[in-house]
C-alpha positions, 0 to 999 in steps of 0.5 A: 408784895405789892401792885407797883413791884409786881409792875416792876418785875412783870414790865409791860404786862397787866398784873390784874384784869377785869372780868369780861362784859359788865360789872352788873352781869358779875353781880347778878351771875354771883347772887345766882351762883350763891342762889344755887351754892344754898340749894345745893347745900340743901340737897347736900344735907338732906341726901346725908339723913336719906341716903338709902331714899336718895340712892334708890330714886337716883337709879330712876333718873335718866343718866344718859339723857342728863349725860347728852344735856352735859354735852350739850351745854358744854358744846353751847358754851364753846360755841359762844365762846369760838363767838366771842373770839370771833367778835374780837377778831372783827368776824361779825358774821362768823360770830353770828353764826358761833351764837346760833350754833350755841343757840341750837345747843341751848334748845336742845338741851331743853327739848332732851330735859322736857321728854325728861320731865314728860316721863316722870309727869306721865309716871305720876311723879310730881313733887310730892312723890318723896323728897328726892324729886321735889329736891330733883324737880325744884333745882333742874327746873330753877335751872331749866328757867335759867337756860330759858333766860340764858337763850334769850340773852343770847337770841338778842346778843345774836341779834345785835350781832347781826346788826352789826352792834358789836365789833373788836372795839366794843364786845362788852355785851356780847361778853356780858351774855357769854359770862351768863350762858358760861355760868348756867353751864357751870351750874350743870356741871355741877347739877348733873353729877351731884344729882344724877351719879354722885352716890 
């Protein structure tokens, strides 16, 4: 069927919407996306030639920190969203205050994730220890730097927000940094029960 007699049978709505915020965002957030797509096919592979290695190292990680983590991100990820909405409503300082709630969220998430890594640096586990941890040390680190490279986008989107830089009519770089923080969600969503639960 095509575009003209969807038009036809839909009058008056879009057949087809842009993705939120900028073209060059999608590009970056789909060459991370395919970045963690092979390190998770990695990880895949080698847990099915080690399972027993894999399941009995999993029992050492912290589930209820890695748990906290997910809600946290979850939360920061709608928080930035409830901003978004905010901005399109033209509630600028509400939409601030939406952002540093989702900041808040982001830094927790950090602080949960280095008294993780503290108490298995402290037990002498480094990536060395099996392959287990260096598949577990490399693919949260790669997302702990992308939750660091997320909070800083939107540091500075909560800045410009506060300068009154965006407003209804122009949001598409608040939408950009929302799409990014939403995809580092994603990824952990996917991270946590792969590596953490998944037997």
């Amino acid at each position: 069927m095509s575009l003209v007699s969807l038009d036809v049978l839909l009058p008056g709505r879009r057949v087809f919407r842009d993705p939120p915020g900028d073209l060059a965002i999608w590009i970056f957030i789909l060459a991370e996306l395919l970045a963690f797509a092979v390190l998770f096919v990695l990880y895949g592979v080698a847990r099915a030639r080690h399972v027993e290695l894999f399941n009995e190292m999993q029992m050492t990680l912290d589930r209820d920190a890695g748990a906290l983590n997910t809600v946290l991100l979850i939360t920061g990820s709608w928080c930035v969203a409830r901003a978004v909405a905010a901005i399109k409503g033209d509630a600028r300082v509400a939409s601030a205050r939406w952002l540093a709630a989702g900041i808040l969220a982001g830094l927790g998430f950090l602080v949960v994730k280095l008294f993780e890594y503290d108490a298995k640096f402290a037990a002498g586990i480094n990536l060395d220890t099996n392959l287990f941890y260096m598949f577990y040390l490399s693919l949260t680190f790669f997302h702990f730097m992308h939750v660091i490279l997320g909070l800083v986008i939107l540091a500075f989107v909560w800045h410009k927000t506060r300068q009154g830089g965006y407003s209804a009519a122009d949001c598409h770089g608040m939408e950009s940094g929302a799409s990014y923080w939403h995809m580092v969600d994603l990824v952990w969503i996917v991270l946590f029960p792969l590596v953490y639960v998944l037997r």
